[in-house]
C-alpha positions as CSV (number, residue, x, y, z in Angstrom):
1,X,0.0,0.0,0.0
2,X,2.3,2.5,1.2
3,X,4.9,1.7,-2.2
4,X,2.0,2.3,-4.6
5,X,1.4,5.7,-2.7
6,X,4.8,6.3,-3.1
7,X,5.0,5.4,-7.0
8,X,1.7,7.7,-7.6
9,X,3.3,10.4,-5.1
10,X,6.2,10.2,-7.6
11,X,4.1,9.9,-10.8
12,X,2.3,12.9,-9.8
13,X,5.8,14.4,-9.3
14,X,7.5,13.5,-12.3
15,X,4.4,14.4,-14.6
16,X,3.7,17.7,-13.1
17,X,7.3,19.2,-14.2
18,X,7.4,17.6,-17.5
19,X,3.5,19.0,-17.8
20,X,4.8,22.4,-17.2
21,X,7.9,22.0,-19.4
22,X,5.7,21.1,-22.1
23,X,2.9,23.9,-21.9
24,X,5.8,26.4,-21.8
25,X,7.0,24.9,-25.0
26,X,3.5,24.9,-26.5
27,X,2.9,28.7,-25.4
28,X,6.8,29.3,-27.0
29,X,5.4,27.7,-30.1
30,X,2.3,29.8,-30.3
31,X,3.9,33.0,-29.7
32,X,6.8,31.8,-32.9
33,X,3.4,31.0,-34.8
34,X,2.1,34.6,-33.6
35,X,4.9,36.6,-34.8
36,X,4.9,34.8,-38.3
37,X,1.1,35.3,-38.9
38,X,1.9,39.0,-38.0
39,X,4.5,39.0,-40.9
40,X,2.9,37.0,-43.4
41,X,-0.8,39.2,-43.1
42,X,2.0,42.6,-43.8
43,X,1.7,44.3,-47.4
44,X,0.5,41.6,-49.8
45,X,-3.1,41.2,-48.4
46,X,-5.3,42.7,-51.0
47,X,-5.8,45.9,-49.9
48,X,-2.4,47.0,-49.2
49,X,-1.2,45.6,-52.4
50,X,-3.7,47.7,-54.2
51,X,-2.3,50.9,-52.7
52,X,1.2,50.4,-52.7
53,X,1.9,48.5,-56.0
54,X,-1.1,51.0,-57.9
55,X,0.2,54.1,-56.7
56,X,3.5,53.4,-58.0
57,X,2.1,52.0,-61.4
58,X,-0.6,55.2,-61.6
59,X,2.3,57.7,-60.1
60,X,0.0,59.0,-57.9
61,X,1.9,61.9,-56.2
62,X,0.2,62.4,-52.6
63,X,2.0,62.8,-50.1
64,X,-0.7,62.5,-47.4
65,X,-1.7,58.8,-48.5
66,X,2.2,58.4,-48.7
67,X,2.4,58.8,-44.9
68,X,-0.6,56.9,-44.1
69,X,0.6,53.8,-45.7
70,X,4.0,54.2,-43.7
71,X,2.4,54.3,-40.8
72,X,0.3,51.2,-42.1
73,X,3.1,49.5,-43.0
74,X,5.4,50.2,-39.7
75,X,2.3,49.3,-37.3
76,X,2.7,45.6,-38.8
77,X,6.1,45.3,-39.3
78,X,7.8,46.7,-36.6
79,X,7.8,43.9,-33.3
80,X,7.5,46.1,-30.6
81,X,5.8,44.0,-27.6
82,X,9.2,42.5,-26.9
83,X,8.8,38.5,-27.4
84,X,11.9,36.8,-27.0
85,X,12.1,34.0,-30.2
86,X,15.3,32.0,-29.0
87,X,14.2,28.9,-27.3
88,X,15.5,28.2,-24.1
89,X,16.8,24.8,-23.3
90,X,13.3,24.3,-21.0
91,X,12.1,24.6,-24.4
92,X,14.4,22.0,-26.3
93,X,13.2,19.6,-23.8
94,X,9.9,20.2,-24.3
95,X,9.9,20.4,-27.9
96,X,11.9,16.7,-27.2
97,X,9.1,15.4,-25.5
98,X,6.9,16.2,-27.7
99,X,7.8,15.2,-30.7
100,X,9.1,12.0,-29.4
101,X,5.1,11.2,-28.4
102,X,4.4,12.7,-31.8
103,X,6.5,10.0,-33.5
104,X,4.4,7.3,-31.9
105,X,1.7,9.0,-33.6
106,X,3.9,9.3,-37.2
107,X,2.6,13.6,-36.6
108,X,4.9,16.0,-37.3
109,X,7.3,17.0,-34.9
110,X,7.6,20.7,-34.0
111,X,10.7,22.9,-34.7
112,X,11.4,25.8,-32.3
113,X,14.0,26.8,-34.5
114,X,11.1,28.0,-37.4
115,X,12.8,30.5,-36.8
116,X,14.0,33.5,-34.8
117,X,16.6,34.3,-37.5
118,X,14.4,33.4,-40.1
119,X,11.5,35.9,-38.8
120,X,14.1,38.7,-37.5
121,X,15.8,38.5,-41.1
122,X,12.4,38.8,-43.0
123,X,11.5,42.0,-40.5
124,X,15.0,43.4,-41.4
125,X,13.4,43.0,-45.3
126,X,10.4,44.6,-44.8
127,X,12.2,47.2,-43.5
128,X,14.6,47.8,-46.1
129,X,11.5,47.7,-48.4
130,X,9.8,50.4,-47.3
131,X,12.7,52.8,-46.8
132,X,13.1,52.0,-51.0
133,X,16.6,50.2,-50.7
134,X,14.9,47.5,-53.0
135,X,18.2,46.7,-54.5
136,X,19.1,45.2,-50.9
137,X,16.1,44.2,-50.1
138,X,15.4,41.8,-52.9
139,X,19.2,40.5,-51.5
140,X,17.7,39.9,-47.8
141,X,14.7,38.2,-48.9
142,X,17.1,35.6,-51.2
143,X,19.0,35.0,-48.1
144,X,15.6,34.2,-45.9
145,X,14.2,32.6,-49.4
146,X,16.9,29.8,-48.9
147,X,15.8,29.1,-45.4
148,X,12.0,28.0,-46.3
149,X,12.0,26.8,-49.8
150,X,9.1,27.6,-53.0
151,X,6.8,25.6,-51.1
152,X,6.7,26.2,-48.4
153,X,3.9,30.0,-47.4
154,X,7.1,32.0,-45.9
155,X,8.2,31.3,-49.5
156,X,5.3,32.0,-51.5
157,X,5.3,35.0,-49.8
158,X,9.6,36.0,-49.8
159,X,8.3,35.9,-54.0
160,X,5.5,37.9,-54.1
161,X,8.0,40.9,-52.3
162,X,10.9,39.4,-54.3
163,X,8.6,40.2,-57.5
164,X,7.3,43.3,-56.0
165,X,11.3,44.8,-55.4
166,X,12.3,44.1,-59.3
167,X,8.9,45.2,-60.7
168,X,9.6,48.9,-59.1
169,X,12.9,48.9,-60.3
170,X,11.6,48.4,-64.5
171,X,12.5,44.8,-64.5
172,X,9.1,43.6,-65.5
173,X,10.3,40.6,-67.1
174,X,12.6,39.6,-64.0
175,X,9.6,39.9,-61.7
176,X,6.7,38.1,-63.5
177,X,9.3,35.0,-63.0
178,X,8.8,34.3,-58.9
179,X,5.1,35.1,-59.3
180,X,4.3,32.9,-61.9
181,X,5.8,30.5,-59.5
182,X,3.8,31.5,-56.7
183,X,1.1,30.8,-58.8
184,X,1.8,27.6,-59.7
185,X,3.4,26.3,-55.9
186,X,0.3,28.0,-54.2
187,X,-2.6,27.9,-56.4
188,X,-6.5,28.5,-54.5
189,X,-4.5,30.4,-51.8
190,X,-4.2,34.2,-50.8
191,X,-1.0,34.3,-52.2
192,X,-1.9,33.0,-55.8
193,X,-4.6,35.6,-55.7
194,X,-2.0,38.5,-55.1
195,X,0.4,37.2,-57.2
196,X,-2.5,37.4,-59.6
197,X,-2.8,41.3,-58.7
198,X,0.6,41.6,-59.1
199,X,1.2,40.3,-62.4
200,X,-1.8,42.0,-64.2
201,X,-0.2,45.5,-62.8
202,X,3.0,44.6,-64.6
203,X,1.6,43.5,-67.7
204,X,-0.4,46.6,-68.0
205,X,2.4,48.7,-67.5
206,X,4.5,46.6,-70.2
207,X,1.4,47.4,-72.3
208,X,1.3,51.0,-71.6
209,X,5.5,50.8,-72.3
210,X,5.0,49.4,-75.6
211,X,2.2,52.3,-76.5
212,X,4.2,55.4,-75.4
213,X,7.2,54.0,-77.6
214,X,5.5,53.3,-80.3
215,X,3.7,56.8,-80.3
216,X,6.0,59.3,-78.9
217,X,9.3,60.1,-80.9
218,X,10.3,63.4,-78.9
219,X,12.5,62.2,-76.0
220,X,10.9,64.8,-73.4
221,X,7.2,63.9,-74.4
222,X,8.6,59.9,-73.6
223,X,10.4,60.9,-69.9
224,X,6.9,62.6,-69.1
225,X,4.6,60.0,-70.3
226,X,6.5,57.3,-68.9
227,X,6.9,59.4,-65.2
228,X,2.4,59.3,-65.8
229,X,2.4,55.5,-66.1
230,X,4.9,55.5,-63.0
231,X,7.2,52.9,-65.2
232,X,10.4,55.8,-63.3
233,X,13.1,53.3,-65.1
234,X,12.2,54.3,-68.6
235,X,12.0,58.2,-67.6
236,X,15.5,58.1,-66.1
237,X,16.9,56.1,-69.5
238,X,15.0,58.8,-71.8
239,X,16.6,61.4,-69.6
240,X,19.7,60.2,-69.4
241,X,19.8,59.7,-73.1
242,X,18.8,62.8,-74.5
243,X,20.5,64.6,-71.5
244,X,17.6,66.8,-71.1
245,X,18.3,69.3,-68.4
246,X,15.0,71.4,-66.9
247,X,13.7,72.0,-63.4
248,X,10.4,69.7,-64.3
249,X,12.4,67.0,-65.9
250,X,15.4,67.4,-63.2
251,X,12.3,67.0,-60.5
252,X,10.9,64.2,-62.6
253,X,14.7,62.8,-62.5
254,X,14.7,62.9,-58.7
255,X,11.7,61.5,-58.4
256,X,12.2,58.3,-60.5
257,X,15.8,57.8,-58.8
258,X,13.8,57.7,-55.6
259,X,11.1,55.2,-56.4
260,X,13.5,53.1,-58.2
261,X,16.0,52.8,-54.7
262,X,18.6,55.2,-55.8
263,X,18.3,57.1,-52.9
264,X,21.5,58.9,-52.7
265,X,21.0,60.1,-56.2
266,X,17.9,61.1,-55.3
267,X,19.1,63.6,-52.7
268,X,21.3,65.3,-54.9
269,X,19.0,65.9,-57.7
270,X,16.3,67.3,-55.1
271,X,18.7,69.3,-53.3
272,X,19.6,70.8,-56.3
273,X,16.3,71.9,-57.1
274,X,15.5,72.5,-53.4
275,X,18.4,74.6,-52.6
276,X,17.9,77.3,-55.5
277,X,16.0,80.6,-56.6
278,X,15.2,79.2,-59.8
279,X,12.0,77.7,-59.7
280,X,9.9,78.0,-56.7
281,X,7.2,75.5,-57.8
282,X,9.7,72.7,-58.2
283,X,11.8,74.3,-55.3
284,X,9.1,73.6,-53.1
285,X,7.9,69.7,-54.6
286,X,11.9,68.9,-53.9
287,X,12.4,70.2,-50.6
288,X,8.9,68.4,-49.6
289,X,11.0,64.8,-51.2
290,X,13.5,65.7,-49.0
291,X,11.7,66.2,-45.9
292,X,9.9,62.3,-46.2
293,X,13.1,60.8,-47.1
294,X,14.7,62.8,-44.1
295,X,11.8,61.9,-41.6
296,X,10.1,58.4,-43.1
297,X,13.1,57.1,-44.9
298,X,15.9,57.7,-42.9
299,X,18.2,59.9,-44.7
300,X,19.0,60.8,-41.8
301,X,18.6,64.4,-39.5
302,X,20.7,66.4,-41.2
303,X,18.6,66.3,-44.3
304,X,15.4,66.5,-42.6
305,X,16.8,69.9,-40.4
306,X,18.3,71.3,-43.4
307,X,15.1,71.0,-45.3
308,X,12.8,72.7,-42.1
309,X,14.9,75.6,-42.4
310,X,14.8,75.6,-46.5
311,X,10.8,75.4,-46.2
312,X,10.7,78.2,-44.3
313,X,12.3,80.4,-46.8
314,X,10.2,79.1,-49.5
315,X,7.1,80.0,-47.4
316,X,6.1,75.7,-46.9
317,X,6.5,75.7,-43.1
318,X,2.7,74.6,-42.6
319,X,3.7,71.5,-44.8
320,X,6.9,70.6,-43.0
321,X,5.5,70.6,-40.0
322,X,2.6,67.9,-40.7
323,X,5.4,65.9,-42.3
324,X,7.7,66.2,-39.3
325,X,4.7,65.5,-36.5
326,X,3.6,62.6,-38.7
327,X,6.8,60.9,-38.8
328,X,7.3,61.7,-34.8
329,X,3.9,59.8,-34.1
330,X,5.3,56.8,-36.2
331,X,8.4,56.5,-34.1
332,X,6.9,56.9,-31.2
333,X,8.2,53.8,-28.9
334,X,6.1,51.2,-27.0
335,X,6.2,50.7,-23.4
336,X,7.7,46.9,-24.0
337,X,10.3,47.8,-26.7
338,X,13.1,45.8,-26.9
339,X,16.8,45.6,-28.7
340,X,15.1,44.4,-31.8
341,X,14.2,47.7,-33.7
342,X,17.4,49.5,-32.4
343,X,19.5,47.0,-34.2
344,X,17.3,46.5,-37.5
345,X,17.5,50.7,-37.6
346,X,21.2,50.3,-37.0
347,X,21.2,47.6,-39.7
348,X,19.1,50.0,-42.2
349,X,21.4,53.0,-41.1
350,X,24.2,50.7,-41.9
351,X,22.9,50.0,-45.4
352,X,22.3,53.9,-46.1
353,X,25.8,55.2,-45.2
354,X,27.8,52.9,-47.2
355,X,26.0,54.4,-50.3
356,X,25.1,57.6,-49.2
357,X,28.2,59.2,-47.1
358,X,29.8,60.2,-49.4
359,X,26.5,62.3,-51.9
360,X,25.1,63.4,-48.1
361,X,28.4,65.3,-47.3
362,X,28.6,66.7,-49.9
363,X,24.7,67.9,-50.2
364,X,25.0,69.1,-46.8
365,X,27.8,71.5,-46.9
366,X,26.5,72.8,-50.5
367,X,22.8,73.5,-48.8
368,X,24.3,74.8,-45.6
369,X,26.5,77.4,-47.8
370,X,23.3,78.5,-49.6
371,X,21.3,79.1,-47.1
372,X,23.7,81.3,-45.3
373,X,24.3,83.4,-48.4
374,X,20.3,83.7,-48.7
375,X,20.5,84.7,-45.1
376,X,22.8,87.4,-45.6
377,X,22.2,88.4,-49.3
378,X,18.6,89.1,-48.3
379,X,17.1,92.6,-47.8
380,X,15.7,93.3,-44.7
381,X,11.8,92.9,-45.6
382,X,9.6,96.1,-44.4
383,X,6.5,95.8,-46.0
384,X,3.7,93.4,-44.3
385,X,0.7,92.1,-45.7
386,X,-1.8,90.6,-43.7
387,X,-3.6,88.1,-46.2
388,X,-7.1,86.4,-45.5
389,X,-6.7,83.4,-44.2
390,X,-3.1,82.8,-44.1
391,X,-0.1,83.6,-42.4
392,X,1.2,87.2,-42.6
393,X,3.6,88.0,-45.7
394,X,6.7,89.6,-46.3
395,X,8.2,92.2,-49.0
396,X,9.9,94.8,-50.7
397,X,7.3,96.1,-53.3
398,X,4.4,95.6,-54.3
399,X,2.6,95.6,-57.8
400,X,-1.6,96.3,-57.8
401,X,-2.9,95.9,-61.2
402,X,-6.4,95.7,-60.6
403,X,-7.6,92.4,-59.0
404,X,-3.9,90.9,-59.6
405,X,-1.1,91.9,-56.8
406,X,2.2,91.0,-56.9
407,X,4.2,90.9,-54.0
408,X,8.2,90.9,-54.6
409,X,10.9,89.6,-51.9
410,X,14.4,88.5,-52.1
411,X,13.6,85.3,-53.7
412,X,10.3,84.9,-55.5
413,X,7.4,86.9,-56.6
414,X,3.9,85.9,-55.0
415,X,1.0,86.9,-57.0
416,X,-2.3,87.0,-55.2
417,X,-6.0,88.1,-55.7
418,X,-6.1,92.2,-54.8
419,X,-9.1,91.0,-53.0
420,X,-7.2,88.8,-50.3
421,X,-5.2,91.4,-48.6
422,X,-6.7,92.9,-45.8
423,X,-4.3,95.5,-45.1
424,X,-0.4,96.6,-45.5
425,X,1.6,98.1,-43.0
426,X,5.6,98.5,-41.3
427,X,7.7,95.5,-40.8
428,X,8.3,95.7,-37.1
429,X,12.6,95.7,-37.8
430,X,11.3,99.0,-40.0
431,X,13.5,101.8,-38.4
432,X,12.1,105.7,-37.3
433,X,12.5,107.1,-40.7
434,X,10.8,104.3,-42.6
435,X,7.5,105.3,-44.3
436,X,5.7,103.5,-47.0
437,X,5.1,105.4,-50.4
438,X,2.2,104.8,-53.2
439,X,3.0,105.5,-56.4
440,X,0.4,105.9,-59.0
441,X,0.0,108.0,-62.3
442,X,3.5,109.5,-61.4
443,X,1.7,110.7,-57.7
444,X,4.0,110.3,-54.7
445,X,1.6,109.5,-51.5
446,X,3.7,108.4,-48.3
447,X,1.4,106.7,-45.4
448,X,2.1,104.0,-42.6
449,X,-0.7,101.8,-43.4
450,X,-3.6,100.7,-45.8
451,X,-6.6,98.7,-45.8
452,X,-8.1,97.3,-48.9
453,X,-11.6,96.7,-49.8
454,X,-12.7,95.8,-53.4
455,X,-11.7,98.3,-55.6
456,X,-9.7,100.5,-53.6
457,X,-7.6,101.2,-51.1
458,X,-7.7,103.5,-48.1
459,X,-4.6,104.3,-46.5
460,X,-3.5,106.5,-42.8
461,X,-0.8,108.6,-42.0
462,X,-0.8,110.6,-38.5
463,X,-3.3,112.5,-39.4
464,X,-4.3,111.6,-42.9
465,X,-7.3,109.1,-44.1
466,X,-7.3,108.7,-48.4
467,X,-9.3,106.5,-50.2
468,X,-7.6,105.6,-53.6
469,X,-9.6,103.9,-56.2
470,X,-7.9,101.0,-57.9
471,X,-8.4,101.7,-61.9
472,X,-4.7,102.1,-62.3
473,X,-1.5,100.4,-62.0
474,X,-0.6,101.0,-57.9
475,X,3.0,100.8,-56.8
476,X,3.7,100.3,-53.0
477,X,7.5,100.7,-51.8
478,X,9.5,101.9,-48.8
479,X,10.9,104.9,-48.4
480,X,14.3,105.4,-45.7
């Protein structure tokens, strides 16, 4: 009696530790199985596809939905709750246990080792994705693509990005290759379906390829219509051919070395544009590149400073801004972050300064030095004009023809309706002696401020209040 209550007493003993051992290892293998679901639902679930692989193939400039999918994509990619994937050795000897009762059965065993690495390695290819290195991306996932097999879903899904990363880069006939083969390894799945997607997209934009060259002969008309269809590869080779050198086409230049993971490139060509009195239109499209590679696609804090302080002198502080608290609220860390997203940002870093150093150096001293001769080659501004809605605005003269005013600074005339200016007035750095002076029909009338209404303008002095009708060309300057 009292041996078989000592057998059961150490049954109950035995079984209870190797119970918990093997409910540890079961709850290890959930959390691995976790982590890859998390992964394999990223980017390539209908929806997402649609807006990330269209707007490239449409070129659908928008800078707003541009940021929303970032956000999108980082909320799935990035592993923030801290869940350790290296099994311990409590969980070797459970996964021992288990599969040596599973082998009675002829199941499956399970394999712990499916696979920290593995996952970490297809994070660290997500990432590179959506900061454009495609070039080494498409690498990464070959690497994690030799781990799983064609078979297998990680692999079905390493092709769909795989075909995804050369498709952006022009090589249409290099990516229908792992998609077909998704197709055929995974057909009736989710995977076949947006391999399907896929594949469609890039036959439509060989279609649309084969139309523009056929009829377009002038190579501008062919960079343009190319940059519509969002096929940026054949822009930059129409480009680069005829050497055609504008501010649009240099923009249109950027833009495709962008998209197609020439970021360093990229930089150069925007800052070039950015950083110049040219063309404020373009000036001001560049400088905005600049800011979401600087903030979303980590070209790093010197770029992203650089082009606050550029948007401000173009007048695009408003948009810098949103782009700057946008990308803050994506980087915002979670209570339970761990080493993981530190070292795949130091692995992305890593990836960006051994092609960039060398173009960012240089971009940042040439911006630097131009914006310190703007800062000192510009007159002091002493005319302000309070517009409707909007911030105040700043200049040296100003042009009324009728319901068209042009306001004139050290960079870049603004024209605006007569209409939206509610009145004019000193600069506050404006010294004693400073007085503002209308000109009109050869008349001299000096005053400190004005209002505007309709069709005229009334303006005060110390002890002077004129209304002046606007049926004639108006000059307003400043007189020292």
């Amino acid at each position: 009696m009292k041996k078989s209550i000592f057998i059961a007493i150490f049954g109950f003993l035995l079984i209870l530790p190797l119970g918990f051992i093997v409910l540890e290892t079961k709850l290890f293998e959930l959390r691995i199985i976790l982590e890859r679901r998390k992964i394999l639902n990223f980017s390539f679930s209908s929806e997402i596809l649609r807006s990330k692989f269209e707007g490239i193939i449409s070129n659908k400039e928008n800078i707003k939905a541009e940021m929303k999918l970032n956000h999108l994509q980082s909320s799935i990619i990035n592993t923030k709750e801290g869940v350790a994937l290296e099994p311990s050795f409590l969980h070797e000897t459970g996964a021992l246990l288990i599969n040596s009762v599973r082998s009675l059965s002829l199941k499956a065993g399970i394999n712990l080792h499916l696979n920290s690495s593995k996952i970490r390695l297809l994070e660290h290819a997500f990432a590179l994705e959506r900061n454009q290195f495609y070039k080494e991306a498409y690498r990464t996932y070959e690497e994690s693509f030799d781990q799983f097999g064609k078979t297998s879903e990680e692999g079905g899904f390493i092709q769909l990005h795989q075909g995804f990363c050369l498709a952006v880069q022009g090589e249409f006939d290099s990516a229908l290759k792992p998609l077909l083969e998704v197709k055929a390894n995974h057909p009736g799945t989710l995977l076949s379906s947006d391999a399907e997607i896929l594949i469609s997209l890039i036959l439509k934009a060989k279609e649309s390829e084969k139309e523009i060259e056929t009829n377009l002969d002038d190579p501008e008309k062919r960079a343009k219509a190319f940059f519509a269809k969002g096929n940026y590869a054949k822009a930059l080779e129409e480009i680069e051919v005829a050497k055609l050198n504008t501010p649009e086409l240099n923009y249109i230049k950027g833009y495709s070395l962008e998209k197609t993971g020439h970021q360093p490139e990229a930089i150069k060509e925007y800052a070039g544009l950015a950083f110049s009195d040219k063309n404020k239109d373009i000036a001001i499209k560049a400088n905005r590149r600049l800011l979401m590679l600087g903030y979303y696609y980590n070209a790093g804090t010197e770029i992203a400073t650089l082009s606050d302080k550029n948007a401000e002198r173009l007048g695009d502080a408003s948009e810098a801004k949103e782009i700057k608290v946008s990308s803050e609220k994506l980087k915002q860390p979670s209570k339970n972050l761990d080493d993981a997203d530190d070292k795949k940002e130091n692995l992305i870093q890593a990836e960006l300064s051994k092609q960039n150093q060398a173009v960012l150096e240089e971009v940042i001293q040439k911006s630097n030095q131009f914006l310190k001769r703007a800062e000192i080659a510009a007159p002091k501004v002493l005319i302000k004009i309070i517009v409707s809605d909007s911030n105040p605005v700043y200049a040296t003269h100003i042009i009324i023809n009728g319901d068209e005013a042009k306001l004139y600074s050290s960079h870049f005339p603004i024209t605006l309706p007569t209409y939206s200016i509610e009145s004019i007035s000193m600069d506050k750095n404006a010294t004693k002696d400073s007085k503002l002076v209308m000109v009109k029909d050869s008349t001299k009338q000096p005053f400190l401020k004005a209002s505007v209404d309709d069709d005229s303008i009334t303006i005060f002095d110390k002890t002077l209040k004129k209304k002046i009708s606007i049926n004639s060309s108006i000059k307003i300057e400043v007189s020292q």
